[in-house]
C-alpha positions in Angstrom: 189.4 101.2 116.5 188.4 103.2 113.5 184.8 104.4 112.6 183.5 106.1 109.8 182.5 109.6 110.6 179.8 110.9 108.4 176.9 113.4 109.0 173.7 113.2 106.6 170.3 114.7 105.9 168.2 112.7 107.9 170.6 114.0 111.4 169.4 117.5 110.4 165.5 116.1 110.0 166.3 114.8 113.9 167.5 117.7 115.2 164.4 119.6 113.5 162.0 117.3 114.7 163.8 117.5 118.1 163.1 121.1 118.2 159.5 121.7 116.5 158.3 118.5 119.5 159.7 120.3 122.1 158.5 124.0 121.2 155.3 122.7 120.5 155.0 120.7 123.7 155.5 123.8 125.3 152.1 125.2 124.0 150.7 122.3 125.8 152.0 123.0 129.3 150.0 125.1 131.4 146.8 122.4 130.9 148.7 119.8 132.8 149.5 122.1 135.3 147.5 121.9 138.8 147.3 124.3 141.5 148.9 122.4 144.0 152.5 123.0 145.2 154.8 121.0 144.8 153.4 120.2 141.1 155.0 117.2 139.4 155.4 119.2 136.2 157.9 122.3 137.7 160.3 118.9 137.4 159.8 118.6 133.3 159.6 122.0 133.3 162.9 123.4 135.3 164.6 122.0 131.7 162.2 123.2 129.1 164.5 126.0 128.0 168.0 124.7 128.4 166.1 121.8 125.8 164.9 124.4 123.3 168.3 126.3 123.5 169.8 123.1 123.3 168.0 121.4 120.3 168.0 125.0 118.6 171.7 125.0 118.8 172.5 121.5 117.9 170.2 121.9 114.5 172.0 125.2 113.6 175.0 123.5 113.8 174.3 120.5 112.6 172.3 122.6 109.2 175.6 124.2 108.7 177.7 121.1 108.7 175.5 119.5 106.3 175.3 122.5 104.0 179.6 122.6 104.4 179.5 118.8 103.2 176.5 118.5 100.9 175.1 121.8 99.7 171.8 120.7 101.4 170.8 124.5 102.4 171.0 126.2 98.5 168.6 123.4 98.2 166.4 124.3 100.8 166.4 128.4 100.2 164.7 128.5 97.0 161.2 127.3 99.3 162.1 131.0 101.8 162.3 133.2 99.3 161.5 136.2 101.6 164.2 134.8 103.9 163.8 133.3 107.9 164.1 136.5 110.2 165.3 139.8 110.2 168.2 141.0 112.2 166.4 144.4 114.3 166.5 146.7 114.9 165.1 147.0 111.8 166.4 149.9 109.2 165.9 150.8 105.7 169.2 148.6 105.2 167.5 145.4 107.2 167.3 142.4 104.8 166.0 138.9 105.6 168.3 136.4 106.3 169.7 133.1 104.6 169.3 129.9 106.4 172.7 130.0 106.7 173.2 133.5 108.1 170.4 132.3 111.1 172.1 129.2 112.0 175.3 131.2 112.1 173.2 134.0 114.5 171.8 131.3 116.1 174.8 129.4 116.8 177.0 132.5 118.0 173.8 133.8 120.2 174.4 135.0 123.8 170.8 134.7 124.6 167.5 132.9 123.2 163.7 133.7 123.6 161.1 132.2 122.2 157.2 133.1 121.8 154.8 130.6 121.5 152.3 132.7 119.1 149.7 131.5 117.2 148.5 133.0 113.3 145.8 132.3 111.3 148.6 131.6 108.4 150.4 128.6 108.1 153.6 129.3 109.0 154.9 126.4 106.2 152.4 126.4 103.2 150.8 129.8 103.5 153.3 131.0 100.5 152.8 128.0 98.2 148.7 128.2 99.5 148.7 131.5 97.9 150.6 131.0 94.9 148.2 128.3 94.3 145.8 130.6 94.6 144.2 129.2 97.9 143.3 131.3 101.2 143.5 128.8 103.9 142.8 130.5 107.1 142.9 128.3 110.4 144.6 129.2 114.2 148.5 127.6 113.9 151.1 127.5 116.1 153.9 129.9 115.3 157.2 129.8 117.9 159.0 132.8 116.9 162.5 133.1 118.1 164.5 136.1 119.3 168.3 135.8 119.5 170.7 138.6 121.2 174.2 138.5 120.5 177.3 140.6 118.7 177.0 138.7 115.4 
């Protein structure tokens, strides 16, 4: 039997959506957890990373092979114009990354870690807020990621 194979934009929009639910989920945690042993929740939670990892990997990958087929990243760059991380340590030489250059760290990582900080700048809209000439100020969620590898 013969399928078509095909990958599109709206895979990529899963796999992010996959990702931002479950590192945001993870904020929520510790108030469902009670003090008694065994807690229901250490079940959920014994997977929490290996899902993140998992979900962070599958959208690097699947950002790339959309970019490979459709171009969809040069689309996407023009709204990170100061980049989407730095590689560290950081020297004079240190220069933000492309989405393409993270999903390629991120896909050749040998270990994850993620913070679940918060900032009173929207991690999204605070550039466009200020171009606009806005100052929106509020308490956001901001999972920051830190990869470790050779690459």
């Amino acid at each position: 039997m013969r399928t078509a194979h095909s990958i599109t934009d709206a895979t990529s929009i899963k796999a992010g959506y996959r990702l931002i639910c479950s590192l945001f989920a993870a904020y929520d945690f510790p108030v469902f957890r009670r003090d008694d042993d065994p807690d229901p929740l250490d079940v959920f939670l014994q997977y929490s990373d290996e899902e993140i990892s998992e979900n962070l990997i599958t959208l690097a990958a699947i950002a790339r092979a959309c970019d490979d087929e459709l171009g969809t990243l040069k689309n996407i760059e023009r709204n990170f114009s100061n980049g989407v991380g730095k590689p560290s340590p950081e020297g004079e030489k240190s220069k933000a990354l492309t989405i393409r250059e993270a999903c390629n760290k991120i896909i050749h990582a040998k270990v994850v870690e993620y913070d679940l900080a918060s900032s009173e700048e929207n991690p999204i809209w605070n550039q466009w807020f200020n171009a606009q000439g806005y100052e929106v100020k509020n308490q956001y969620k901001t999972p920051a990621l830190k990869l470790e590898g050779t690459n």
